[in-house]
mmCIF entry with sequence, helices, sheets and N, C-alpha, C, O atoms, coordinates in Angstrom:
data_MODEL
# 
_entry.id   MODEL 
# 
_entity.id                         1 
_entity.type                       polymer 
_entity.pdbx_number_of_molecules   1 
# 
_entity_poly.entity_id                      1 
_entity_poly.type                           'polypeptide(L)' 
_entity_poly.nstd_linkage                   no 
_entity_poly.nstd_monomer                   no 
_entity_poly.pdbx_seq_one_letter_code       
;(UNK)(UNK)(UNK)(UNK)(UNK)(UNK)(UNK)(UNK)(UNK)(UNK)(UNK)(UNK)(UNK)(UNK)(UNK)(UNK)
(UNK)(UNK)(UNK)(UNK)(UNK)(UNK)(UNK)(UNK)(UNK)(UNK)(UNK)(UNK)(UNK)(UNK)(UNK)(UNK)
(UNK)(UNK)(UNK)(UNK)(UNK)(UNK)(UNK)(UNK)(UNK)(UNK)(UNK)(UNK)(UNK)(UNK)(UNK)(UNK)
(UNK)
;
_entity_poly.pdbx_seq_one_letter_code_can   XXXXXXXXXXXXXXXXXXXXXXXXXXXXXXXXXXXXXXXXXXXXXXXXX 
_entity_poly.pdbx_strand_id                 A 
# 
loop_
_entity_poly_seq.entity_id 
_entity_poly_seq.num 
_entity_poly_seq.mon_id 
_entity_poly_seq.hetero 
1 1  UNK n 
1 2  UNK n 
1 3  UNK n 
1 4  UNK n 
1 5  UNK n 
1 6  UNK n 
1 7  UNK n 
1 8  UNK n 
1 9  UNK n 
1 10 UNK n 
1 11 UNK n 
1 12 UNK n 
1 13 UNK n 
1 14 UNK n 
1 15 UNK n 
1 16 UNK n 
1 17 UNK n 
1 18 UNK n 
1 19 UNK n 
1 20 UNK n 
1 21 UNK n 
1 22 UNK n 
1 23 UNK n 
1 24 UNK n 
1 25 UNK n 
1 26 UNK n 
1 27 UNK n 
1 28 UNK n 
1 29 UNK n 
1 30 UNK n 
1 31 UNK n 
1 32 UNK n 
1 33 UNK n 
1 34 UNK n 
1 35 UNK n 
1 36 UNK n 
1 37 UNK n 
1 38 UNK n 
1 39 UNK n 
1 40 UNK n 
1 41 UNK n 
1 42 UNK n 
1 43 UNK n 
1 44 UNK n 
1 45 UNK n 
1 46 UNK n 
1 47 UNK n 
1 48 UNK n 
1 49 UNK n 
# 
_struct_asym.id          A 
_struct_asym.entity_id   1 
# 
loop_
_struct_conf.conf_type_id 
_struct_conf.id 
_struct_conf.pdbx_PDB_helix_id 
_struct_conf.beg_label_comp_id 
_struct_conf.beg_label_asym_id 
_struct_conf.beg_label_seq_id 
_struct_conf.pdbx_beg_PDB_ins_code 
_struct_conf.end_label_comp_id 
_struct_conf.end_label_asym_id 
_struct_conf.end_label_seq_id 
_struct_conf.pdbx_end_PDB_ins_code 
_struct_conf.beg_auth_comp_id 
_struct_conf.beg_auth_asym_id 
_struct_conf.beg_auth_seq_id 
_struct_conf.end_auth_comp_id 
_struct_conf.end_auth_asym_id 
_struct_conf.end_auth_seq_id 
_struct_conf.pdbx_PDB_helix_class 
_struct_conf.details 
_struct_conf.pdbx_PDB_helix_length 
HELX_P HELX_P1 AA1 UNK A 2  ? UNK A 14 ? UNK A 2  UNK A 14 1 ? 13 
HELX_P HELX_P2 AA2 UNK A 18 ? UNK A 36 ? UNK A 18 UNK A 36 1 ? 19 
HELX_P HELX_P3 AA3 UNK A 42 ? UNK A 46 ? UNK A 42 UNK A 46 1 ? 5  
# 
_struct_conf_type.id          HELX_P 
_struct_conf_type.criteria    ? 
_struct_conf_type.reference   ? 
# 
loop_
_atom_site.group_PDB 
_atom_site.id 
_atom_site.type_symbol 
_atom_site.label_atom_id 
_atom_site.label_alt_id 
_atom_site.label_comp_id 
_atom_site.label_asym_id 
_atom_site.label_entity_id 
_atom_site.label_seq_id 
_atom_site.pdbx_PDB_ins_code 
_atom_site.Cartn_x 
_atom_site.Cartn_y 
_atom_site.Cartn_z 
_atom_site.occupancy 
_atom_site.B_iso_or_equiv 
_atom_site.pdbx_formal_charge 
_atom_site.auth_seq_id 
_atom_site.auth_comp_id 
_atom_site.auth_asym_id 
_atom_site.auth_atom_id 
_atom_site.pdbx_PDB_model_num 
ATOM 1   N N  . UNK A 1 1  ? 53.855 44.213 -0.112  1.00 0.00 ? 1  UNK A N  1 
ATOM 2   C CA . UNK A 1 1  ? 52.715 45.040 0.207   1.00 0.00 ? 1  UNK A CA 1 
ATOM 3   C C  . UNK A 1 1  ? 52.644 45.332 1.705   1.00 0.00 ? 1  UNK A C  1 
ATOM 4   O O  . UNK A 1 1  ? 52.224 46.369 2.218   1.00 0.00 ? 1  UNK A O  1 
ATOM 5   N N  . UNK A 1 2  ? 53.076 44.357 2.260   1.00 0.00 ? 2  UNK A N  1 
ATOM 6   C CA . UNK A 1 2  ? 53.376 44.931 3.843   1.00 0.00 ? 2  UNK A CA 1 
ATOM 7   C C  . UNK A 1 2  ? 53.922 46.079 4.220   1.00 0.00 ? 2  UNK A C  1 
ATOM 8   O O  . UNK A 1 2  ? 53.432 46.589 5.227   1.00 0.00 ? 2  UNK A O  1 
ATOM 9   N N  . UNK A 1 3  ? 55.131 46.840 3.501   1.00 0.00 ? 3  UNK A N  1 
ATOM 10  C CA . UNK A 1 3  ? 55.518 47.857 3.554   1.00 0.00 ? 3  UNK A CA 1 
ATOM 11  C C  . UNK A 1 3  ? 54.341 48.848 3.770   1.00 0.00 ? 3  UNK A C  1 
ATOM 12  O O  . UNK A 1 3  ? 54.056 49.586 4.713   1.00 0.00 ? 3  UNK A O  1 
ATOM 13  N N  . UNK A 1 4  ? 53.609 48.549 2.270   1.00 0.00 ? 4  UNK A N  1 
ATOM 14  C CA . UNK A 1 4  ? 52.927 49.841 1.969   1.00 0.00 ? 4  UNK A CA 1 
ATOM 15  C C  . UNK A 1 4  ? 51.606 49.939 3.514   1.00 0.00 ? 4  UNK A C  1 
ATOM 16  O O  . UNK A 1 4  ? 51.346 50.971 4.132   1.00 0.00 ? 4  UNK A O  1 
ATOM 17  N N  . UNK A 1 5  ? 51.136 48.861 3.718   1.00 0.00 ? 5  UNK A N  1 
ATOM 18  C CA . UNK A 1 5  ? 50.045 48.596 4.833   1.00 0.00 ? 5  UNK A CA 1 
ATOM 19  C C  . UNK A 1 5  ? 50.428 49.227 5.746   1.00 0.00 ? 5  UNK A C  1 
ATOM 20  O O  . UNK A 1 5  ? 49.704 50.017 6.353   1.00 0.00 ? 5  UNK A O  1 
ATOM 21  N N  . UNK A 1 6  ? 51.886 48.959 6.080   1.00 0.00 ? 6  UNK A N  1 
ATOM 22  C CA . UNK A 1 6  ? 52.593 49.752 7.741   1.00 0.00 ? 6  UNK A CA 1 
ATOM 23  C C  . UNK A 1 6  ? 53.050 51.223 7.485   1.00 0.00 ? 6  UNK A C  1 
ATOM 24  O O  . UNK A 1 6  ? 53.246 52.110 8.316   1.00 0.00 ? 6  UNK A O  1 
ATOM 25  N N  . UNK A 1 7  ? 53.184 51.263 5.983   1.00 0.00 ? 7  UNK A N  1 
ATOM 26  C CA . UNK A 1 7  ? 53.380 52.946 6.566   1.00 0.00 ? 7  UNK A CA 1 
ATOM 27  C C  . UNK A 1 7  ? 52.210 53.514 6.483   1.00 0.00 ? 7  UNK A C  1 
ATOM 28  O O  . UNK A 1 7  ? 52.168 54.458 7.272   1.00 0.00 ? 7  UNK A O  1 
ATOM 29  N N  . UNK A 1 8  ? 51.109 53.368 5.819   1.00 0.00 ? 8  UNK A N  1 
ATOM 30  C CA . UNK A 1 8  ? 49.392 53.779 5.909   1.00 0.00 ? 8  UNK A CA 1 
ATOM 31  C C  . UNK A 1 8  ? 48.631 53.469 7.642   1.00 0.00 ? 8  UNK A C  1 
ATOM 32  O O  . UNK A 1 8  ? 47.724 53.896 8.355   1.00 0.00 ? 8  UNK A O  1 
ATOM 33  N N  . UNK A 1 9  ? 49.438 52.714 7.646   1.00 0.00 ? 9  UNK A N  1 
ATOM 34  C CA . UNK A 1 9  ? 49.206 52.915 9.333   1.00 0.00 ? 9  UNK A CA 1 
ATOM 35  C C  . UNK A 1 9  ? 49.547 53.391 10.107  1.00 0.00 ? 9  UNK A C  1 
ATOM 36  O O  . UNK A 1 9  ? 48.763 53.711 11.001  1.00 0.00 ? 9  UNK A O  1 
ATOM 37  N N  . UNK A 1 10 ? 50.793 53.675 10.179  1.00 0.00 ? 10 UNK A N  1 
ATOM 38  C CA . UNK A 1 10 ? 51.918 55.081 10.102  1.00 0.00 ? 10 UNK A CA 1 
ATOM 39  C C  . UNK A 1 10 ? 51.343 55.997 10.270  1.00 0.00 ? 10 UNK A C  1 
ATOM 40  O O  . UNK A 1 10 ? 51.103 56.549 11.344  1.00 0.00 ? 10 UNK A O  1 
ATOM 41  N N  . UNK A 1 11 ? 50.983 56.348 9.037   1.00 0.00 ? 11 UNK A N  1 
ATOM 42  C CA . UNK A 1 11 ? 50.564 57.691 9.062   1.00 0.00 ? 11 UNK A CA 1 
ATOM 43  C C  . UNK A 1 11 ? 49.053 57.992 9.686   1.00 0.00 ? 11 UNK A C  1 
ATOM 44  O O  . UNK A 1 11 ? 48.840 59.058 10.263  1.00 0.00 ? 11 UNK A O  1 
ATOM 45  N N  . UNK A 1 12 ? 47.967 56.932 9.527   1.00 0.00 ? 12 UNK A N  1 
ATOM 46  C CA . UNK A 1 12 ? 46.903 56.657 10.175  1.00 0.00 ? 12 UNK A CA 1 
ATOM 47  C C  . UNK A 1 12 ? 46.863 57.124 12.153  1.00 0.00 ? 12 UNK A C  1 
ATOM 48  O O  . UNK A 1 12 ? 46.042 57.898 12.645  1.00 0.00 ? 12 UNK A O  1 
ATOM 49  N N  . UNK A 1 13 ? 47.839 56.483 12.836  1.00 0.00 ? 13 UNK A N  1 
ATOM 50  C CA . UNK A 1 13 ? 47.973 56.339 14.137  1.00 0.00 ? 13 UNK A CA 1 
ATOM 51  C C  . UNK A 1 13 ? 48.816 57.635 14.378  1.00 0.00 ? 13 UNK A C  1 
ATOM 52  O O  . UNK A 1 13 ? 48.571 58.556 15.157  1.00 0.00 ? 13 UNK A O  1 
ATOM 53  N N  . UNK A 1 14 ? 49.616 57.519 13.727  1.00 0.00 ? 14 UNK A N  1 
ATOM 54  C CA . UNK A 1 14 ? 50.785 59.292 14.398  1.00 0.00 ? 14 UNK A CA 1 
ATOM 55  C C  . UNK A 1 14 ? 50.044 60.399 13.389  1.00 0.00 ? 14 UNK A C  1 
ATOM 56  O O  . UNK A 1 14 ? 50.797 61.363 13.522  1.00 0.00 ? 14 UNK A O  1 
ATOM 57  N N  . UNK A 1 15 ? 49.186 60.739 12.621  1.00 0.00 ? 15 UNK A N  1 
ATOM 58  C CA . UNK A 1 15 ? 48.337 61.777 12.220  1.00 0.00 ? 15 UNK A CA 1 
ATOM 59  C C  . UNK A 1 15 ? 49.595 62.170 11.504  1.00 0.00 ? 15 UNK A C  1 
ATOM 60  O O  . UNK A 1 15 ? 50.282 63.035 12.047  1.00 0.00 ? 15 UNK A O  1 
ATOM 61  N N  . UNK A 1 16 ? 49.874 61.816 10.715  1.00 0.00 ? 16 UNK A N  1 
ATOM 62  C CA . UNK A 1 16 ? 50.894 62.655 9.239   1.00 0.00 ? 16 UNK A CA 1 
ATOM 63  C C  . UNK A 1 16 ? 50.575 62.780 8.081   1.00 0.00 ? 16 UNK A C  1 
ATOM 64  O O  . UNK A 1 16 ? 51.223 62.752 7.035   1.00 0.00 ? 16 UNK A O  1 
ATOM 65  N N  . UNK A 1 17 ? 49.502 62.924 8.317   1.00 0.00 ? 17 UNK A N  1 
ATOM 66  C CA . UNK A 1 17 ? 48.601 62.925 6.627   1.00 0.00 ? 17 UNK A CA 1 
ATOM 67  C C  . UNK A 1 17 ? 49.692 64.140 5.566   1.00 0.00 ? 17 UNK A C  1 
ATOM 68  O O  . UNK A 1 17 ? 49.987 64.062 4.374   1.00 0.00 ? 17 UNK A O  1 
ATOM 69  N N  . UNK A 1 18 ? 49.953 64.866 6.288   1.00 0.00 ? 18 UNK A N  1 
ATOM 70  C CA . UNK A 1 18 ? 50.921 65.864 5.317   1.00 0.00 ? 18 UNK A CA 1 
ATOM 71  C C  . UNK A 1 18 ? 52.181 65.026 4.695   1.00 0.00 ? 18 UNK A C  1 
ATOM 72  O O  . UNK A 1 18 ? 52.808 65.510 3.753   1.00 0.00 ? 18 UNK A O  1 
ATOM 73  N N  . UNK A 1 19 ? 52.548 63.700 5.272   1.00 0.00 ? 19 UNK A N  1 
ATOM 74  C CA . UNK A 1 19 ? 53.539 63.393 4.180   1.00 0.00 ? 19 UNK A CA 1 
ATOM 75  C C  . UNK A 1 19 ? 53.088 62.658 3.277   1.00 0.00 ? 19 UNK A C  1 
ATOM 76  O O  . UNK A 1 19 ? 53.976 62.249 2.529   1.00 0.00 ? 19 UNK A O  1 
ATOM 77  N N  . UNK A 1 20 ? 51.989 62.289 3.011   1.00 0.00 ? 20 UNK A N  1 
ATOM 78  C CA . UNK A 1 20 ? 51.763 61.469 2.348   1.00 0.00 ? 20 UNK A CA 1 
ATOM 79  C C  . UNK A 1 20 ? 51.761 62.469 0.596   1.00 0.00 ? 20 UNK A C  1 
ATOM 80  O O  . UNK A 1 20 ? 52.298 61.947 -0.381  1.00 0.00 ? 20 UNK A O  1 
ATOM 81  N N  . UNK A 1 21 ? 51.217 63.611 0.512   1.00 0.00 ? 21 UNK A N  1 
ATOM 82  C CA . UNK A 1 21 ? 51.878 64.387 -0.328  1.00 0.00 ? 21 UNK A CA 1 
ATOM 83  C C  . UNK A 1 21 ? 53.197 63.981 -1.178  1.00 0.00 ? 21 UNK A C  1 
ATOM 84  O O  . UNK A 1 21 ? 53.414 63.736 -2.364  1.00 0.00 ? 21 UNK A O  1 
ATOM 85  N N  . UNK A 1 22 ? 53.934 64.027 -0.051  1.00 0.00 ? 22 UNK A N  1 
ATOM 86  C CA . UNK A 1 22 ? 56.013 63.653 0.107   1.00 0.00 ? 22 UNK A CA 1 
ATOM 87  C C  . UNK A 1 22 ? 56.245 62.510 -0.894  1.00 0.00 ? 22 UNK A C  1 
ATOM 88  O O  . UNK A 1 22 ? 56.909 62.349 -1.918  1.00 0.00 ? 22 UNK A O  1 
ATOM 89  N N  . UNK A 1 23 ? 55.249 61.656 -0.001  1.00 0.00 ? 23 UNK A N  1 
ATOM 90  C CA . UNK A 1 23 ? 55.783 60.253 -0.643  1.00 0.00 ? 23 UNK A CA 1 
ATOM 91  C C  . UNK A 1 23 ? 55.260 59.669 -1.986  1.00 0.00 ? 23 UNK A C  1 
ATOM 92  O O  . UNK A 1 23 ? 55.768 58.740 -2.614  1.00 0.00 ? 23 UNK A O  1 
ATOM 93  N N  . UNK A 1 24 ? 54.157 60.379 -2.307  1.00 0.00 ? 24 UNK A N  1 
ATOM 94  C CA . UNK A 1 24 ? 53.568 60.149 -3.885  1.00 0.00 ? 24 UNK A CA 1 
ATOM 95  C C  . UNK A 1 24 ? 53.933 60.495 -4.903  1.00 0.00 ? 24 UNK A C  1 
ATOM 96  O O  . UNK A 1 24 ? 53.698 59.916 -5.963  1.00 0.00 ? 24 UNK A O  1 
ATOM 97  N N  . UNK A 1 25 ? 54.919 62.044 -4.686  1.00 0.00 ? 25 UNK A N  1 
ATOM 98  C CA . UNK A 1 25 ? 56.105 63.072 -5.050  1.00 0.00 ? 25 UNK A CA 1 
ATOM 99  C C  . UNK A 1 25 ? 56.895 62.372 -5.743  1.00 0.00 ? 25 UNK A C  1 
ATOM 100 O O  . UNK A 1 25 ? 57.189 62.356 -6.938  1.00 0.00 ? 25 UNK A O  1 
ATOM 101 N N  . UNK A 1 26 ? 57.271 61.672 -4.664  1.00 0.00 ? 26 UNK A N  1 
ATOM 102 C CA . UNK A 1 26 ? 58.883 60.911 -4.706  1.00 0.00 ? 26 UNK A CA 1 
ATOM 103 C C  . UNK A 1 26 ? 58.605 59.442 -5.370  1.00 0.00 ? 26 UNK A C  1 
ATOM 104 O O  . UNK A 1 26 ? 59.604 58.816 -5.722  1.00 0.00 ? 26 UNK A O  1 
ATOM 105 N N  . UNK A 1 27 ? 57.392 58.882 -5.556  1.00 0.00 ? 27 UNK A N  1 
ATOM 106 C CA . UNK A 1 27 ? 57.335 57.686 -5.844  1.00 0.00 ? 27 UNK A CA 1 
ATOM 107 C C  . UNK A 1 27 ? 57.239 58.416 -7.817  1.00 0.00 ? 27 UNK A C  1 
ATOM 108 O O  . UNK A 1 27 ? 58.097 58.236 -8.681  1.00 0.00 ? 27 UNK A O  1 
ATOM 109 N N  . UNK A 1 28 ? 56.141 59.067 -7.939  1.00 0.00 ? 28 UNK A N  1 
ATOM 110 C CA . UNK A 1 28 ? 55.838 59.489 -9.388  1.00 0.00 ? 28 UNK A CA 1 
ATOM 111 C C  . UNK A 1 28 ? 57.073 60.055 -10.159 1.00 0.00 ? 28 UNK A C  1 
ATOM 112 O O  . UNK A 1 28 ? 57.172 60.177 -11.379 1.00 0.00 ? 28 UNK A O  1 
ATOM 113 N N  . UNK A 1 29 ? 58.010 60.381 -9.187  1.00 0.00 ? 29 UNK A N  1 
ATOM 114 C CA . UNK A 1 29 ? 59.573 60.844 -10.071 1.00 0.00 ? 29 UNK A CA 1 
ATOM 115 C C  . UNK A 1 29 ? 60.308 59.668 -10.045 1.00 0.00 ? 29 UNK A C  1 
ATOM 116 O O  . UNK A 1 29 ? 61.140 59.352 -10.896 1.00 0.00 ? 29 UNK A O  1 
ATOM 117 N N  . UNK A 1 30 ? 59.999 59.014 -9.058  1.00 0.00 ? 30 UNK A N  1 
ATOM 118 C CA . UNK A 1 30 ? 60.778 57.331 -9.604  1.00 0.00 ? 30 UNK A CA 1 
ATOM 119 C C  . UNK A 1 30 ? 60.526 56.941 -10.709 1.00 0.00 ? 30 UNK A C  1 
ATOM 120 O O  . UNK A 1 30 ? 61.328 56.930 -11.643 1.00 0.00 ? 30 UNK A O  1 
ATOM 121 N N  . UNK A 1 31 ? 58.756 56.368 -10.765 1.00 0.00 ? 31 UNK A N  1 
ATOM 122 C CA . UNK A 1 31 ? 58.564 55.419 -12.309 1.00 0.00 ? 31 UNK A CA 1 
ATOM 123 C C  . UNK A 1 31 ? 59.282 56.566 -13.648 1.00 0.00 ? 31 UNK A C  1 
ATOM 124 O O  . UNK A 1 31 ? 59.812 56.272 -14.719 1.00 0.00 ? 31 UNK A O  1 
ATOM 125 N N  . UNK A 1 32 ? 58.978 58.084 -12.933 1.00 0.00 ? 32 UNK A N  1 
ATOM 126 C CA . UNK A 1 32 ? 59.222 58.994 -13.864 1.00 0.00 ? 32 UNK A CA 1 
ATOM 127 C C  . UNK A 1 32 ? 60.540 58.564 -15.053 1.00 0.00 ? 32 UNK A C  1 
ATOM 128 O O  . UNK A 1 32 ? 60.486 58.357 -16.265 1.00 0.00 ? 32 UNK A O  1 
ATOM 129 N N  . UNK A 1 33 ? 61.927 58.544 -13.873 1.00 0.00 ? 33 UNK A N  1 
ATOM 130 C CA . UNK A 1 33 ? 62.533 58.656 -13.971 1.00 0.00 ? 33 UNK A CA 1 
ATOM 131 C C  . UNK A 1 33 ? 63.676 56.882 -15.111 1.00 0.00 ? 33 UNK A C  1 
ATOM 132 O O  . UNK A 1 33 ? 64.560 56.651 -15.936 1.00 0.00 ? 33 UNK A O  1 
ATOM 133 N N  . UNK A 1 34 ? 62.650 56.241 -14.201 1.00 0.00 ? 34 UNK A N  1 
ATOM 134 C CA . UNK A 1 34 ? 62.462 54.588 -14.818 1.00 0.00 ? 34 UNK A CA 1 
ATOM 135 C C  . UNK A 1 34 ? 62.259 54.292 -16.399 1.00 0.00 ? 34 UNK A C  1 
ATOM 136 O O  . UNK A 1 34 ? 63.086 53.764 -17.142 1.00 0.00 ? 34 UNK A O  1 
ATOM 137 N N  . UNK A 1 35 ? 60.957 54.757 -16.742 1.00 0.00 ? 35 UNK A N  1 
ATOM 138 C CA . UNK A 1 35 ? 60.404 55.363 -17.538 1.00 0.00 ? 35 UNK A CA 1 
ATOM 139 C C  . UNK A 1 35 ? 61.501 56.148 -18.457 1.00 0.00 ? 35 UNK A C  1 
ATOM 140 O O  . UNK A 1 35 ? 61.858 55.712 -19.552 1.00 0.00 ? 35 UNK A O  1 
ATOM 141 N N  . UNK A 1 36 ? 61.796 56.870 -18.112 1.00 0.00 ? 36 UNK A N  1 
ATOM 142 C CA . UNK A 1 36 ? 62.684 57.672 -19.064 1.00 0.00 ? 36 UNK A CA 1 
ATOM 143 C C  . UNK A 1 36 ? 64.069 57.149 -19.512 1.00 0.00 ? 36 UNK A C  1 
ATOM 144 O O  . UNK A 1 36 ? 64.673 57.645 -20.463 1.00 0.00 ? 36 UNK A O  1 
ATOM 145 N N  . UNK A 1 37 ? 64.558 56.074 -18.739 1.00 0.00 ? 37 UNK A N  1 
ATOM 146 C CA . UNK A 1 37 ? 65.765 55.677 -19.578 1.00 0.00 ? 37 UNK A CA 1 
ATOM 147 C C  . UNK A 1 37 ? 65.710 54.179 -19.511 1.00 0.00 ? 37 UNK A C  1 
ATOM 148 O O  . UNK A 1 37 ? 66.505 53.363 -19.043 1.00 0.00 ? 37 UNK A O  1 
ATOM 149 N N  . UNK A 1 38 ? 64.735 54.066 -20.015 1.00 0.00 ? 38 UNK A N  1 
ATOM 150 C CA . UNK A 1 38 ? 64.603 52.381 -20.227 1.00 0.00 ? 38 UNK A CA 1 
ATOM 151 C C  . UNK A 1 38 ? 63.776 52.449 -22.072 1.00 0.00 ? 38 UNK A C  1 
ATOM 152 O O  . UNK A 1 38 ? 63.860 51.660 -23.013 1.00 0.00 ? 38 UNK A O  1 
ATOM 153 N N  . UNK A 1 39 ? 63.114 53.625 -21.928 1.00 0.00 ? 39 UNK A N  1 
ATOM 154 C CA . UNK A 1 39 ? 62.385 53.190 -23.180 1.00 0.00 ? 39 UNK A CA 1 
ATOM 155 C C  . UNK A 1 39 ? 62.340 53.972 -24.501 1.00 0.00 ? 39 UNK A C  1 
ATOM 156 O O  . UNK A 1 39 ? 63.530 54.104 -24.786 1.00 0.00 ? 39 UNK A O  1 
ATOM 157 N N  . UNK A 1 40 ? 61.665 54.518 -25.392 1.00 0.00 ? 40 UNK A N  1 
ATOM 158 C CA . UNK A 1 40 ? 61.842 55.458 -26.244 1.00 0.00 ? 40 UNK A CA 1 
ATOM 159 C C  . UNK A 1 40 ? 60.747 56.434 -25.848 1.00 0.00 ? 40 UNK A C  1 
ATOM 160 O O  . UNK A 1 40 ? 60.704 57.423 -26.581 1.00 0.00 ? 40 UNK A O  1 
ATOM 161 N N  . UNK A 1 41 ? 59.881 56.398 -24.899 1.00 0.00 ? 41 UNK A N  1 
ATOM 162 C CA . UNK A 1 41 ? 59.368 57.715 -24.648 1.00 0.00 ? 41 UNK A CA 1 
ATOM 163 C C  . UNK A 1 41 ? 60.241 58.388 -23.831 1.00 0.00 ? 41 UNK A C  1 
ATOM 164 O O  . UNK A 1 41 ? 59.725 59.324 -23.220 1.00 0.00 ? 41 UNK A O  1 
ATOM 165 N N  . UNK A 1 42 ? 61.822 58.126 -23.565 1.00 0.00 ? 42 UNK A N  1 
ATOM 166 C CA . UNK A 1 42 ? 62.264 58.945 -22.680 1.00 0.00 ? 42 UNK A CA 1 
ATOM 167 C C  . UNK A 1 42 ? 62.732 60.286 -23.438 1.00 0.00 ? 42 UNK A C  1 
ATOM 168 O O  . UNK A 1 42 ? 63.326 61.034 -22.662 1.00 0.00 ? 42 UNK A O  1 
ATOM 169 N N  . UNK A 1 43 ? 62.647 60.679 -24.458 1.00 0.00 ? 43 UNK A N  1 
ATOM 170 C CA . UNK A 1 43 ? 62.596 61.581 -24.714 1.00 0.00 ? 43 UNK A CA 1 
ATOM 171 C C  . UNK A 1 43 ? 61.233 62.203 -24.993 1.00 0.00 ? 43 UNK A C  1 
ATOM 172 O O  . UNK A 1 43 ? 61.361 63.389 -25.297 1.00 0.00 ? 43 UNK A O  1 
ATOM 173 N N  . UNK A 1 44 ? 60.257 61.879 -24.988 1.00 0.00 ? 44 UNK A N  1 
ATOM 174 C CA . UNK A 1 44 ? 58.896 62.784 -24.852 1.00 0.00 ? 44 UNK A CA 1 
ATOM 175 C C  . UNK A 1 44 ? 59.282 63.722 -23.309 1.00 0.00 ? 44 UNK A C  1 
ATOM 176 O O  . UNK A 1 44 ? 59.084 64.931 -23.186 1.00 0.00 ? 44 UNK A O  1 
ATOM 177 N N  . UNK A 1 45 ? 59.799 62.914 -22.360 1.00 0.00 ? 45 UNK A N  1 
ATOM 178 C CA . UNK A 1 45 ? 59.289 62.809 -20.886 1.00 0.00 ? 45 UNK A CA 1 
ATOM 179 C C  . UNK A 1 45 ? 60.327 64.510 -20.861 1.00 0.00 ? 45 UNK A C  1 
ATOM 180 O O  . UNK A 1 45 ? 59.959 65.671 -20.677 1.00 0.00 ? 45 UNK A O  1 
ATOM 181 N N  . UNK A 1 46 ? 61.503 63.986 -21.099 1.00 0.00 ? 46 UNK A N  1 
ATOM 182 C CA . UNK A 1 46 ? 62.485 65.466 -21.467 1.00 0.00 ? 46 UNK A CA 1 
ATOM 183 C C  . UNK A 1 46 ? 62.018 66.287 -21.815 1.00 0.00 ? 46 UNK A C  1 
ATOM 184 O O  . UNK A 1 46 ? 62.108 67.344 -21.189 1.00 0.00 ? 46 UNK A O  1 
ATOM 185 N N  . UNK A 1 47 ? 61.456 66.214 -22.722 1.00 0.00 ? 47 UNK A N  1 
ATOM 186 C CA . UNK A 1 47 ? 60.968 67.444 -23.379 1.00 0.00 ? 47 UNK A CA 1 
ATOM 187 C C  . UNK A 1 47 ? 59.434 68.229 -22.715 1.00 0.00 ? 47 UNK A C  1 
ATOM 188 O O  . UNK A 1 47 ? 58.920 69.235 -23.204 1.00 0.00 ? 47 UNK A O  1 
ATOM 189 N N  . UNK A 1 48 ? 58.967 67.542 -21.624 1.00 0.00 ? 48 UNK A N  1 
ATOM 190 C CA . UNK A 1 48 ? 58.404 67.807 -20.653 1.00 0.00 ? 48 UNK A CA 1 
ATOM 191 C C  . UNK A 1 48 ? 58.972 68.985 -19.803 1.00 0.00 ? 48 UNK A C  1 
ATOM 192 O O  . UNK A 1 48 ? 58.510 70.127 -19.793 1.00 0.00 ? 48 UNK A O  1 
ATOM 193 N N  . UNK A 1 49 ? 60.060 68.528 -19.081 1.00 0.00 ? 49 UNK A N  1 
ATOM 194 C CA . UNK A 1 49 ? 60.921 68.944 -18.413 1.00 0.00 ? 49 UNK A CA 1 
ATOM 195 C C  . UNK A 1 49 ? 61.965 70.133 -19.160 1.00 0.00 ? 49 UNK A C  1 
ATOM 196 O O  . UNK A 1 49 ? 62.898 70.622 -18.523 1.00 0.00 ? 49 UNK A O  1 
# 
């Protein structure tokens, strides 16, 4: 959780509120992607896409 604390501070102190967009992006296509070939909804998720 330290990670997550220092980059919220990150972005807090250097004013980058615009990546934080970026990084929620990129985190929600991870589990996305996790998600999709680990279990049997990975084909719901396809058929999304």
């Amino acid at each position: 959780m330290s990670f997550a604390s220092d980059l919220l501070k990150y972005l807090r102190v250097r004013k980058k509120w615009w990546l934080l967009p970026v990084i929620l992006f990129v985190l929600i296509l991870g589990i996305l992607l996790i998600i999709g070939t680990n279990s049997a909804a990975g084909a719901f998720i396809y058929t999304l896409f």
